[in-house]
BAMARKOL-595243 format. One record per residue (C-alpha): residue in three letters; residue number from 1; x, y, z. Coordinates in steps of 0.2 Angstrom, whole numbers, always signed. Last residue first. Layout:
% BAMARKOL-595243
+-----+-----+-------+-------+-------+
:   r :   k :     x :     y :     z :
+-----+-----+-------+-------+-------+
: Ala : NUM :     X :     Y :     Z :
...
+-----+-----+-------+-------+-------+
***
This chain:
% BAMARKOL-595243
+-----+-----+-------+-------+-------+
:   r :   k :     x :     y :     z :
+-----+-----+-------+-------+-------+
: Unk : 400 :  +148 :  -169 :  +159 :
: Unk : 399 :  +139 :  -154 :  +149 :
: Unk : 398 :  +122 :  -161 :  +143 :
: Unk : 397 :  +121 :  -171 :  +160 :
: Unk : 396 :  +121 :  -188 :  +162 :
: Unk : 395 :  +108 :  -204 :  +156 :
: Unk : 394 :  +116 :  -222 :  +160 :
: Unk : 393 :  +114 :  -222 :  +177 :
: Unk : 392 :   +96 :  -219 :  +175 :
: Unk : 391 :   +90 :  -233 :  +164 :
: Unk : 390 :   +82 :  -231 :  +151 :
: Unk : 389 :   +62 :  -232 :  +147 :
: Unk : 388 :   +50 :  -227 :  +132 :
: Unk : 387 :   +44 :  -215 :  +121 :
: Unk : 386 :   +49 :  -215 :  +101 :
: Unk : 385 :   +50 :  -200 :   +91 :
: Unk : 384 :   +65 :  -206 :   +82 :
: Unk : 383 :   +76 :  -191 :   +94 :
: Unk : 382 :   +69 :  -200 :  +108 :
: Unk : 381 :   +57 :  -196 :  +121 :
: Unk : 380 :   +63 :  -202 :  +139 :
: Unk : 379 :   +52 :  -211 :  +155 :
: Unk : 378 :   +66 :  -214 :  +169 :
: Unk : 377 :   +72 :  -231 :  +175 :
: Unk : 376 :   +80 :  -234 :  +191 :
: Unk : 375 :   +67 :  -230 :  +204 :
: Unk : 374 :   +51 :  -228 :  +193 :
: Unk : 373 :   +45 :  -215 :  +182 :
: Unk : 372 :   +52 :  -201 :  +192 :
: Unk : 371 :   +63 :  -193 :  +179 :
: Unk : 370 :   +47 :  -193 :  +168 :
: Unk : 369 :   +48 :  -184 :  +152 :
: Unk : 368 :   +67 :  -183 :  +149 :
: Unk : 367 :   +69 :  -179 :  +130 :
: Unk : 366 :   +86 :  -188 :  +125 :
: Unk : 365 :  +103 :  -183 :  +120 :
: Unk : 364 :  +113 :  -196 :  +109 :
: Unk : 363 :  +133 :  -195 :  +115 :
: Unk : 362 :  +133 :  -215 :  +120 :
: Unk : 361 :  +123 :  -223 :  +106 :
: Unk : 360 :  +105 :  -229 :  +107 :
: Unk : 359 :   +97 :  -246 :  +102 :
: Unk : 358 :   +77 :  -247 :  +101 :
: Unk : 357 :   +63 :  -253 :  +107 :
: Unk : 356 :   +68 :  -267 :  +117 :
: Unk : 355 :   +53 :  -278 :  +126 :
: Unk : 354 :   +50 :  -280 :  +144 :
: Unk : 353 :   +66 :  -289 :  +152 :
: Unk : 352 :   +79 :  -274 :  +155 :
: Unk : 351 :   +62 :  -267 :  +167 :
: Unk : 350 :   +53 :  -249 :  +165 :
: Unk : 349 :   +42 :  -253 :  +152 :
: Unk : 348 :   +45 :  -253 :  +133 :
: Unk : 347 :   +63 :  -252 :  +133 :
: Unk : 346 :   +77 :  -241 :  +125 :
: Unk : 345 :   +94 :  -252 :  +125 :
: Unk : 344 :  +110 :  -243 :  +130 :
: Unk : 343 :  +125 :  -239 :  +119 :
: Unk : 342 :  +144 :  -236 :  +120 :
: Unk : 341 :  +144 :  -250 :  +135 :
: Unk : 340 :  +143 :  -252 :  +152 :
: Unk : 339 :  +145 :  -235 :  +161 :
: Unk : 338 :  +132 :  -228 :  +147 :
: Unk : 337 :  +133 :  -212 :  +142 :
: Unk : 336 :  +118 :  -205 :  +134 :
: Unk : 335 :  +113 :  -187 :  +134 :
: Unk : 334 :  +102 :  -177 :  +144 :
: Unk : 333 :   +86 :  -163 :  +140 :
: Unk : 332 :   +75 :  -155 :  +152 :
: Unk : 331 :   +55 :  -157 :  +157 :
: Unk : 330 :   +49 :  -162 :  +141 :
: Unk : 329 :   +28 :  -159 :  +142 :
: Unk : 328 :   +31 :  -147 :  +126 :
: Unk : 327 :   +15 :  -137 :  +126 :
: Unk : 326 :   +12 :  -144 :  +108 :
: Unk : 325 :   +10 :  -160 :  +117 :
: Unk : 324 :   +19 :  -178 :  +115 :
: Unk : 323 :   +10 :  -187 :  +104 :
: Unk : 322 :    -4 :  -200 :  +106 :
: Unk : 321 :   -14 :  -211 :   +94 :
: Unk : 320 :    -1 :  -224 :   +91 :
: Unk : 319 :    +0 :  -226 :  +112 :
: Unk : 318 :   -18 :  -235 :  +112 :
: Unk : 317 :   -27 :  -225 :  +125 :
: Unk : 316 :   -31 :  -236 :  +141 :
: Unk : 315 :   -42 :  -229 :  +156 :
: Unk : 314 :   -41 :  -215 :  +171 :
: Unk : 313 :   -57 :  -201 :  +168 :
: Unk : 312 :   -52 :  -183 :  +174 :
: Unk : 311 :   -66 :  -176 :  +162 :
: Unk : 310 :   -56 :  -161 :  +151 :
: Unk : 309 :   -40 :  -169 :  +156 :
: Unk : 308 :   -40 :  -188 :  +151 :
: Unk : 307 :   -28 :  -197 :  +163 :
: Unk : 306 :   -20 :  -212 :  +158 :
: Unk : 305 :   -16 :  -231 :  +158 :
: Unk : 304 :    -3 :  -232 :  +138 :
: Unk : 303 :    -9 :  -246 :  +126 :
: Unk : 302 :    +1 :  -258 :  +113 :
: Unk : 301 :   +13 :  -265 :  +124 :
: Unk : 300 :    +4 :  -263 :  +142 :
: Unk : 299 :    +6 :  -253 :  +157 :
: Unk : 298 :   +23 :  -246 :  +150 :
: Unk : 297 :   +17 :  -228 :  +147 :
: Unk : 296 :   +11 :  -229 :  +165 :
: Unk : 295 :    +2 :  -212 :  +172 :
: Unk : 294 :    +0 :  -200 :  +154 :
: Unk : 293 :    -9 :  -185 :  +155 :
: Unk : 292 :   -21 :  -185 :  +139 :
: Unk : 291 :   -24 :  -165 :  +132 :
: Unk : 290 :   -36 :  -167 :  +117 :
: Unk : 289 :   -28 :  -160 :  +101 :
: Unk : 288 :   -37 :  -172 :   +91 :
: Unk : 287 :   -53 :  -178 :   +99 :
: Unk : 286 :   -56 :  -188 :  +114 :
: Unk : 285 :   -72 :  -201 :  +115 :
: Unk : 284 :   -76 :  -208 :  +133 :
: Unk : 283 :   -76 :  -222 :  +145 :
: Unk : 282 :   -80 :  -237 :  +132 :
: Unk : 281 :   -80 :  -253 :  +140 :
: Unk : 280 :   -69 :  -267 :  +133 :
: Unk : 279 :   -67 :  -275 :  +116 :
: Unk : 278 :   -53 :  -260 :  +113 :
: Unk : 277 :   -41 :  -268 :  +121 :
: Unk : 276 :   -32 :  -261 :  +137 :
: Unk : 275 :   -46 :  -261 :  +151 :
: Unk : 274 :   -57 :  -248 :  +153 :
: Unk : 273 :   -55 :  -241 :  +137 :
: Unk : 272 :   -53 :  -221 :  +129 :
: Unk : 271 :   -57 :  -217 :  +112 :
: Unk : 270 :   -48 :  -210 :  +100 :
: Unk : 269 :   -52 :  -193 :   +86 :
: Unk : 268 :   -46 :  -188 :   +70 :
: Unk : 267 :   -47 :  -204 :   +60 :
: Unk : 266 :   -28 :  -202 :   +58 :
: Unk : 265 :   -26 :  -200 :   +77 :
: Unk : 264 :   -15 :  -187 :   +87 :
: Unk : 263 :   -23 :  -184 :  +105 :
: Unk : 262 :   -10 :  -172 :  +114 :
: Unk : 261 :    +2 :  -180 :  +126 :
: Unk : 260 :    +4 :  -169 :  +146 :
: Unk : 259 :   +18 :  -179 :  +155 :
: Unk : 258 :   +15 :  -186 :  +173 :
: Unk : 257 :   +10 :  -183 :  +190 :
: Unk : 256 :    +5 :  -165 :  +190 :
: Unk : 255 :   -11 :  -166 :  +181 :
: Unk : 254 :   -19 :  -176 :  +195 :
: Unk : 253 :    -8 :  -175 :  +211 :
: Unk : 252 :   -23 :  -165 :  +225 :
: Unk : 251 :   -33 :  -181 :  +219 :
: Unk : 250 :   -20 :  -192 :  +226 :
: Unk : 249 :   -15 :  -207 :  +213 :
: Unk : 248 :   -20 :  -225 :  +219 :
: Unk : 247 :   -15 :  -242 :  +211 :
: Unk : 246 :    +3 :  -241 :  +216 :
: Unk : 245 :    -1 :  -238 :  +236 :
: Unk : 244 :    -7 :  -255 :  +237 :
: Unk : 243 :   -24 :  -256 :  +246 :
: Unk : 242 :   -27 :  -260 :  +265 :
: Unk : 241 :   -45 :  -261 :  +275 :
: Unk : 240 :   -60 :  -251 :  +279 :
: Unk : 239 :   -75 :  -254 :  +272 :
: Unk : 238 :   -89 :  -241 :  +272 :
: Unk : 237 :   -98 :  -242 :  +255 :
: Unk : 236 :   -87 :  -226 :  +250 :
: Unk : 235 :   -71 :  -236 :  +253 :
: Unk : 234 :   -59 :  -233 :  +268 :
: Unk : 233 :   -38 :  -234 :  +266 :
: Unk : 232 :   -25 :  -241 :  +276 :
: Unk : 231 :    -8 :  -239 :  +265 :
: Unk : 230 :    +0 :  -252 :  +257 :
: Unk : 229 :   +19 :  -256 :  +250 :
: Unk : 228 :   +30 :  -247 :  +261 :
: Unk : 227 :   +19 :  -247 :  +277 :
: Unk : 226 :   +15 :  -235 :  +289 :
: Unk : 225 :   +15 :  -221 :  +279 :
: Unk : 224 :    -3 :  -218 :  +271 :
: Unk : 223 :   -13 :  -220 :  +286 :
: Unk : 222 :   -30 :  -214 :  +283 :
: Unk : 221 :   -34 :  -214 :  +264 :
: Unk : 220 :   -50 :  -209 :  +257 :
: Unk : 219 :   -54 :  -218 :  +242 :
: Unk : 218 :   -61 :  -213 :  +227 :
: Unk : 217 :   -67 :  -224 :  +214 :
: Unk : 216 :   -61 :  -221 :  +197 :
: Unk : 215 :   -53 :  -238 :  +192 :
: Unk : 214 :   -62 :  -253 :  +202 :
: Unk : 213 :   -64 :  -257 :  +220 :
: Unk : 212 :   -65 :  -273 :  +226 :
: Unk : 211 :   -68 :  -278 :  +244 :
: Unk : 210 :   -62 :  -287 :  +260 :
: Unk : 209 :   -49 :  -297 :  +250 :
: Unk : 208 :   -46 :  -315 :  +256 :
: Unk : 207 :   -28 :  -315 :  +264 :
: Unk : 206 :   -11 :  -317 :  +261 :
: Unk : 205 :   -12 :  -301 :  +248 :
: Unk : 204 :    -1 :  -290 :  +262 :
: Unk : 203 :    -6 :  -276 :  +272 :
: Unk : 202 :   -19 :  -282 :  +282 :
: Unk : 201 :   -38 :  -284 :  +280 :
: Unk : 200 :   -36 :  -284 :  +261 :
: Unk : 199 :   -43 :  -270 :  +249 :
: Unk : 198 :   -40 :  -277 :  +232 :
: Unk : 197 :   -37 :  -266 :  +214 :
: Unk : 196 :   -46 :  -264 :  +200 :
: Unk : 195 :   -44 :  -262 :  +180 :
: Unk : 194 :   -41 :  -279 :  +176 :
: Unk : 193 :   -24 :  -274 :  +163 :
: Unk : 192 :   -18 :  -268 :  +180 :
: Unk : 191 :   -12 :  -251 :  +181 :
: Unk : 190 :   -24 :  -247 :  +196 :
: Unk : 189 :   -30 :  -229 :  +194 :
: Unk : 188 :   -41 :  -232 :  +210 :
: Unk : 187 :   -43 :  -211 :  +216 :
: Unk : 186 :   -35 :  -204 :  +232 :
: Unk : 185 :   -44 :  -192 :  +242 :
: Unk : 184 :   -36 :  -187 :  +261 :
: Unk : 183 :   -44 :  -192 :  +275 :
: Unk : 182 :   -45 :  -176 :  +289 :
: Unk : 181 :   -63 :  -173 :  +280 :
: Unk : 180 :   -71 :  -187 :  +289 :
: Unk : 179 :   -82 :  -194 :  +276 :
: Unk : 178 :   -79 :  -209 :  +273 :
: Unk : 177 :   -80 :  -212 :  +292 :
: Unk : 176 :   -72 :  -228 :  +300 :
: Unk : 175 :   -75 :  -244 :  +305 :
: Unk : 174 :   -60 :  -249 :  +313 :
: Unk : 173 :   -57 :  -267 :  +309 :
: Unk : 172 :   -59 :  -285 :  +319 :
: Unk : 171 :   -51 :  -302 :  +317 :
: Unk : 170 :   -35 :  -299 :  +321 :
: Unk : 169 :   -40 :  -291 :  +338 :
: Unk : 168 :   -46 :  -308 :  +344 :
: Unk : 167 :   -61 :  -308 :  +350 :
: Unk : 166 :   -65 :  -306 :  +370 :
: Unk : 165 :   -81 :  -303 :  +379 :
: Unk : 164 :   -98 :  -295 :  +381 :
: Unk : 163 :  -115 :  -300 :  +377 :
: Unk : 162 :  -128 :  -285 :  +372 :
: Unk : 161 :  -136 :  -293 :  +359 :
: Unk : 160 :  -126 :  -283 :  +346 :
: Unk : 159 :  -109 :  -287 :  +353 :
: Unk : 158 :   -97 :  -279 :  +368 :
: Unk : 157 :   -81 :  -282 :  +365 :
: Unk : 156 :   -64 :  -285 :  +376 :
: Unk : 155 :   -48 :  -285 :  +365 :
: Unk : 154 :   -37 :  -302 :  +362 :
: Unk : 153 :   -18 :  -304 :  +356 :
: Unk : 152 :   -11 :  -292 :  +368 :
: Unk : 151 :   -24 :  -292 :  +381 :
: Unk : 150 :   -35 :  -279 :  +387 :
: Unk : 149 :   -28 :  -268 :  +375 :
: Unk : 148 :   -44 :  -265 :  +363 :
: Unk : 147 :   -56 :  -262 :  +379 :
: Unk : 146 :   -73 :  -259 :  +376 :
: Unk : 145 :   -76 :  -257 :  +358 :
: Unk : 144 :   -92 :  -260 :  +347 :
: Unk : 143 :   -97 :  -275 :  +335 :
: Unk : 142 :  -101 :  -271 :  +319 :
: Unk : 141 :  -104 :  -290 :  +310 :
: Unk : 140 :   -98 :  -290 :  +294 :
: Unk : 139 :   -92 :  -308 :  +296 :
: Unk : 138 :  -103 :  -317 :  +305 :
: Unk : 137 :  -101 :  -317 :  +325 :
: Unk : 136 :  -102 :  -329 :  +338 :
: Unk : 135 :  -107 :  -328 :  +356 :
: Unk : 134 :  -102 :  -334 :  +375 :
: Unk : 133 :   -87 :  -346 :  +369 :
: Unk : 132 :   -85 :  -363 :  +378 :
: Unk : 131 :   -67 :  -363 :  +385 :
: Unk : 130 :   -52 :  -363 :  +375 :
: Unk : 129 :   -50 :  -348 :  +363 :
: Unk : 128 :   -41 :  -336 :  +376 :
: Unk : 127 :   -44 :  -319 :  +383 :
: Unk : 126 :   -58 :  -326 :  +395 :
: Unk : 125 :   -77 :  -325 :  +392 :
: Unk : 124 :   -75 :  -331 :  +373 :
: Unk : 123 :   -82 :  -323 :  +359 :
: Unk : 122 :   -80 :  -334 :  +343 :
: Unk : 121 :   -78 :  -329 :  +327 :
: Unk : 120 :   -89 :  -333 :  +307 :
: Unk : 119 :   -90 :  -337 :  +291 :
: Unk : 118 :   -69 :  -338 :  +289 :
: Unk : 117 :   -60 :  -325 :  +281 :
: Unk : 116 :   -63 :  -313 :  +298 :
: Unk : 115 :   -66 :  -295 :  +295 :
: Unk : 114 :   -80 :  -292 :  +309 :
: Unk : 113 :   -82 :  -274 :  +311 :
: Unk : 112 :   -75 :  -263 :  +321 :
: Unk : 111 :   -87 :  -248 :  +330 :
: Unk : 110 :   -79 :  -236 :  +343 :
: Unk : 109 :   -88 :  -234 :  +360 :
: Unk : 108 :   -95 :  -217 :  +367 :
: Unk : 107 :  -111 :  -221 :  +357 :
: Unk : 106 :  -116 :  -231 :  +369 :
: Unk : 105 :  -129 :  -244 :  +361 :
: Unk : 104 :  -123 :  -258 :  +362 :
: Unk : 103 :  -123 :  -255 :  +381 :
: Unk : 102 :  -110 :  -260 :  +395 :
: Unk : 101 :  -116 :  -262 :  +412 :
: Unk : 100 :  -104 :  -276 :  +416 :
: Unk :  99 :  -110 :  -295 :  +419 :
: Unk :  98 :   -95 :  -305 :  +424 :
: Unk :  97 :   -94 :  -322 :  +416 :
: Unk :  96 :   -93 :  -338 :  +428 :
: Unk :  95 :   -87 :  -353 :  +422 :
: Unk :  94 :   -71 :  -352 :  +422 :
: Unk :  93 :   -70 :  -347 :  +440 :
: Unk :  92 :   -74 :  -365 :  +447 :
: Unk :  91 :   -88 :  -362 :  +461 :
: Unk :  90 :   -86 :  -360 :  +481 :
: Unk :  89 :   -99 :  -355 :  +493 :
: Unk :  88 :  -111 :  -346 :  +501 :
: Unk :  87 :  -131 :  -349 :  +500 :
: Unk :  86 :  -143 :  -335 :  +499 :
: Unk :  85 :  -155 :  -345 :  +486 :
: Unk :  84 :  -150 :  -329 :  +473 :
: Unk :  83 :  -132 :  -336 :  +474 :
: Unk :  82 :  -118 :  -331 :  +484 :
: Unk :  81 :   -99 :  -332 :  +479 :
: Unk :  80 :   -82 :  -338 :  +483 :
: Unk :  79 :   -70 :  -341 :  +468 :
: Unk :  78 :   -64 :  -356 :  +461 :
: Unk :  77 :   -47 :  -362 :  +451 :
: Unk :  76 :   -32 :  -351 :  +459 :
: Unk :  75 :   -42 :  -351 :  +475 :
: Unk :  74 :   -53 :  -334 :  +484 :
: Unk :  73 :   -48 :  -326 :  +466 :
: Unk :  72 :   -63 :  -318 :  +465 :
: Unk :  71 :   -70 :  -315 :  +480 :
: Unk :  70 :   -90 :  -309 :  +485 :
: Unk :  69 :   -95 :  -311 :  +467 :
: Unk :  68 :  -113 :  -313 :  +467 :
: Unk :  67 :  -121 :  -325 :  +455 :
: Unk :  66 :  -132 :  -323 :  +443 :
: Unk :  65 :  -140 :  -337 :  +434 :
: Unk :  64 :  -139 :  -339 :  +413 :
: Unk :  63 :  -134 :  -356 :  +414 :
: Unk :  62 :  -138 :  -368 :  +430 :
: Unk :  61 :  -135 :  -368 :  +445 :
: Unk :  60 :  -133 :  -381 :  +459 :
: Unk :  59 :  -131 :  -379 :  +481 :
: Unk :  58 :  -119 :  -385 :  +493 :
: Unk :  57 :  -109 :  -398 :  +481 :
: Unk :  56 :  -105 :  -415 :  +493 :
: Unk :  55 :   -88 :  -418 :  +494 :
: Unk :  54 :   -72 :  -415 :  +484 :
: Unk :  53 :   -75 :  -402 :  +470 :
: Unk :  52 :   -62 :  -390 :  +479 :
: Unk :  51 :   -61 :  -372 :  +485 :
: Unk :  50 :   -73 :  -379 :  +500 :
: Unk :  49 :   -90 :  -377 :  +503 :
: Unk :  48 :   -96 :  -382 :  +486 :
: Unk :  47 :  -105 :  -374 :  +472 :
: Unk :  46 :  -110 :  -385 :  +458 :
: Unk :  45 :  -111 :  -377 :  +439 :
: Unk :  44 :  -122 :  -379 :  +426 :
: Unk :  43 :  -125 :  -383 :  +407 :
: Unk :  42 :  -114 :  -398 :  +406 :
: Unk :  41 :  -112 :  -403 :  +388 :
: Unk :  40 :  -115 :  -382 :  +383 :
: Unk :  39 :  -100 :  -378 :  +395 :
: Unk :  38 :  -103 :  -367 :  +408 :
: Unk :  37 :  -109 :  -351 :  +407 :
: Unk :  36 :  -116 :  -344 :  +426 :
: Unk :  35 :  -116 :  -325 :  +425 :
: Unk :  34 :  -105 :  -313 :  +437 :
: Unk :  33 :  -112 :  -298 :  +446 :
: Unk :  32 :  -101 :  -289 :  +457 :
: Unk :  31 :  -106 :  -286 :  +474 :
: Unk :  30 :  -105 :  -270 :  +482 :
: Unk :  29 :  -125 :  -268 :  +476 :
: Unk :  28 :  -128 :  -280 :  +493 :
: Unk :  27 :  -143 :  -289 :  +486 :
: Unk :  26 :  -137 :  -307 :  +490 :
: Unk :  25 :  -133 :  -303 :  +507 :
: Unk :  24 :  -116 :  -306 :  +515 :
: Unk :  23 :  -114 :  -313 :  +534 :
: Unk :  22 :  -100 :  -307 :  +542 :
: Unk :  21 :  -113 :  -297 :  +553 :
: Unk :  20 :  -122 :  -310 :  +556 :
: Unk :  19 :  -105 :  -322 :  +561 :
: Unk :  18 :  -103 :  -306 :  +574 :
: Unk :  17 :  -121 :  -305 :  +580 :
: Unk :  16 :  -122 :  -324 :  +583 :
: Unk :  15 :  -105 :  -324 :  +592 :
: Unk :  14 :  -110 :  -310 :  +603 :
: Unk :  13 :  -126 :  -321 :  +607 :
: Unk :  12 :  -117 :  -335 :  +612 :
: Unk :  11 :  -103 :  -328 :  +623 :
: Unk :  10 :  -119 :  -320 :  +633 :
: Unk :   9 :  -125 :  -337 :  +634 :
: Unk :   8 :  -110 :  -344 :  +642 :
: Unk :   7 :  -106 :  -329 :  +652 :
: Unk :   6 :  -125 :  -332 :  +661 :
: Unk :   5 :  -123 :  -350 :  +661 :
: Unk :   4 :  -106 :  -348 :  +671 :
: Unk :   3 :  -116 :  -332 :  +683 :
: Unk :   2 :  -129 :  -348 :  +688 :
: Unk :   1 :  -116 :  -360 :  +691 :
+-----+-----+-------+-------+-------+
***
């Protein structure tokens, strides 16, 4: 009897050293810190003994108490856990946010800033937008970058007051540096009778812009052949977004673009207009003989966007006061033969629906000023001293 007790207690103690030793311990730096955030309605969380919410809850906590992650994904719903109270048990995974060491202020971590059209974005503790978010943003808000593929719609952020979680990529940007040197310069020389161009937070006009930048700014591009029509550009106040390629002329291109005209004014002298009427501002004062490259001859009917030479300032000239230059800016001379007709129509901009000029017969040769002026049409000076657009396929060789 004696020897049975003996075995008996001996089996006892071996049992309490080995559940001791599966025991886990609430300081154990192993573990994984995870943050109780439950919905703002219920503001805590129960933990239970089993992976279900049946029965009494072992123990209660409430928002902004750490847990200690002992397994994840113990259930498809809870993991297992112990609290700062020592207790075991089982709490619903959605409501627990891992607390990473992470800070703001690494410097190893790239900047985006908030580009949202709405006020402000959520940050949610799970790559999706249901649950109770952890934070929200404003727009403008430089958040810094942890993970940008951690999901394919949502990357993982860490925010100024040092809470992390997921934003949807779409409403974030790069910020990048003006003045990173590898950026090449390209000047606003928007055509547009405003005189500026958008920067929108994708390429396309769907959205609200991001900034306005008006004729003369210099941008530095970053990605200028990803898209067709726009190319991802930064501003000198730091904004980062996508312009139309149109309203932008590379620096390293000025004087190259276009055709050299020579001021030629009765009064001796024109002055240069933000905007194409001469009730807007006043950039500068050119006199005769002046050198004026022209970029759009169409851009308007009565006033040609251009490039004064001496000072590199983009604006409107009224086209009466320019003349080709004594330095001849013709680059070559065709004639007219027209696969439609035995005439073509000379028009003000390079489109059959801006307005007729002039009527030109097959056999006439042309000045060719611009071959490059748009895709089908190029800019010609007449034998009348007029300067407008024909189309290509009806301009051939001298000696066809």
């Amino acid at each position: 009897m004696k020897r049975t007790l003996s075995i008996l207690f001996f089996a006892l103690c071996l049992m309490s050293v080995l559940l001791s030793a599966l025991a886990y311990s609430y300081d154990d730096p192993a573990l994984a810190s995870y943050e109780v955030t439950a919905p703002s309605r219920q503001r805590l969380v129960y933990m239970y003994a089993k992976p279900s919410s049946s029965g009494n809850p072992v123990s209660t906590y409430y928002n902004g108490t750490v847990l200690k992650m002992i397994d994840l994904n113990a259930n498809k719903t809870y993991s297992f856990v112990i609290g700062p109270d020592g207790k075991e048990g089982y709490v619903r995974r959605e409501w627990l946010t891992q607390i990473l060491d992470y800070s703001y202020d690494d410097e190893t971590l790239e900047e985006y800033r908030v580009i949202a059209d709405r006020k402000s974005v959520y940050m949610f503790p799970v790559a999706s937008d249901s649950g109770e978010p952890n934070a929200s943003y404003a727009r403008d808000t430089v958040l810094k970058m942890i993970d940008y593929d951690a999901d394919s719609t949502y990357c993982f952020v860490i925010g100024p007051d040092g809470k992390c979680g997921y934003i949807r990529k779409v409403y974030l940007m790069k910020v990048y540096d003006y003045e990173d040197e590898q950026y090449a310069a390209y000047r606003v020389t928007s055509t547009y009778s405003t005189g500026y161009l958008y920067m929108y937070p994708d390429p396309s006009s769907d959205h609200n812009p991001l900034a306005t930048y008006y004729n003369d700014t210099v941008l530095k591009v970053i990605d200028y052949e990803s898209d067709e029509t726009y190319c991802l550009a930064v501003g000198p106040d730091g904004t980062a977004g996508y312009v139309r390629k149109s309203q932008l002329t590379a620096e390293t291109d000025s004087g190259s673009l276009g055709p050299v005209f020579e001021v030629f004014s009765t009064r001796s002298y024109v002055y240069m207009y933000a905007k194409p009427n001469s009730g807007s501002t006043n950039l500068g004062r050119y006199n005769n003989g002046e050198q004026i490259e022209i970029i759009d001859w169409g851009a308007d009917k009565n006033y040609a966007f251009v490039r004064g030479v001496k000072d590199n300032k983009y604006g409107y000239i009224q086209k009466k006061s320019l003349h080709p230059s004594s330095v001849n800016p013709v680059k070559g001379y065709m004639k007219i033969e027209s696969p439609y007709n035995t005439f073509v129509y000379l028009y003000e901009k390079a489109s059959n629906g801006s307005k007729n000029l002039g009527r030109y017969s097959n056999g006439e040769q042309v000045g060719i000023l611009d071959w490059n002026a748009s895709a089908d049409y190029a800019l010609v000076y007449t034998a009348d001293e007029k300067i407008g657009y024909i189309q290509k396929t009806c301009l051939v060789s001298l000696f066809s």
